[in-house]
N, C-alpha and C positions, 0 to 999 in steps of 0.2 A: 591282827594287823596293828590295834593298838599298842601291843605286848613291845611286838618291833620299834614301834619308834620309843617306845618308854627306853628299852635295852639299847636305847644308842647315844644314851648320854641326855645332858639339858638341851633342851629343844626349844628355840624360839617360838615355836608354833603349840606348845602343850597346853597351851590356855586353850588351844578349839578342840581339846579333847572332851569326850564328852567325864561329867562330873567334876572335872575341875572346877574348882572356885577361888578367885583368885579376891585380890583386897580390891575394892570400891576405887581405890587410886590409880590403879594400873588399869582398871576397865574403863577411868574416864579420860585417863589419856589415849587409851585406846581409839575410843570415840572421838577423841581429839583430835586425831591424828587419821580416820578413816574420813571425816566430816571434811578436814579442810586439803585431803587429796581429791578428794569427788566434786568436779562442779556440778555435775547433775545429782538435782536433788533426790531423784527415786532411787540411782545408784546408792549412793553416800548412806542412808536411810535404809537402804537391804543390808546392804555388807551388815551395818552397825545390828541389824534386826536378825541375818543369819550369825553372824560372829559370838552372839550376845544374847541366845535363847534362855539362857538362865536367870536374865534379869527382869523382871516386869515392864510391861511396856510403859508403863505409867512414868516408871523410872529411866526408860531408854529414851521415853519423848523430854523430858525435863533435860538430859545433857544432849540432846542432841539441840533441843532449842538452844542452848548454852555458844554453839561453836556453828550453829547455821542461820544468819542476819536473814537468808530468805525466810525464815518460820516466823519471824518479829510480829505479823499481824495475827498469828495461827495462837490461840489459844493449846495450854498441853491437852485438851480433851480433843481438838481437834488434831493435833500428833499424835495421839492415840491410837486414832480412828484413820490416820494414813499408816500408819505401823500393821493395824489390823486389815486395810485394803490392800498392802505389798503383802502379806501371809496369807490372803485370802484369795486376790483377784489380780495377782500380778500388776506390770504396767498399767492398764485398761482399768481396775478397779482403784489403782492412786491414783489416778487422773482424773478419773469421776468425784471420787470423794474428794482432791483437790479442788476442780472446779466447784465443787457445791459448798464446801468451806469458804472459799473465798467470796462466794458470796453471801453467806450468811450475814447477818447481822451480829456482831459481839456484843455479849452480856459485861458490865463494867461491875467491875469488883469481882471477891473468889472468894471462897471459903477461909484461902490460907493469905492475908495478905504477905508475907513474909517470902512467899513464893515469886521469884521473877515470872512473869508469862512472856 
């Protein structure tokens, strides 16, 4: 099946093929661009998390903070860990780990200060 859509010329869609690796520029507009069509954040945050298995999640939570003002009090450790609850436990598992994020308590300062959080 992949052969097929390979033999039909360039394809807008061959970035979700699997082994493609496309440049860091193109996957953050991408993310750009899935983040500010999805008002719902567990939506926005799937696509980006199904579209985007090739990238660390570490690095999926950093641009996804980047283009979604709801994460602004979410630490990336705590986008993480909603990235790894939508892979793990679907809706019901973001939600838990949301609600339990948001009430934690944040730790101030990072390792990296250079890092927006």
């Amino acid at each position: 099946m992949a052969d097929d859509v390979q033999d039909e010329g360039p394809d807008e869609l061959a970035w979700l093929l699997p082994g493609h690796r496309g440049a860091p520029a193109q996957a953050l507009r991408r993310i750009q661009a899935l983040c500010g069509a999805w008002r719902d954040l567990y939506a926005a945050m799937f696509l980006v998390l199904a579209s985007h298995q090739e990238l660390p999640r570490d690095m999926l939570a950093a641009a996804i903070k980047q283009f979604r003002g709801d994460l602004d009090a979410y630490t990336r450790d705590d986008v993480v860990s909603l990235l790894t609850a939508i892979w793990n436990g679907g809706k019901s598992g973001f939600d838990a780990v949301l609600r339990t994020r948001a009430n934690s308590p944040k730790k101030g300062g990072g390792a990296f200060s250079w890092v927006k959080e």
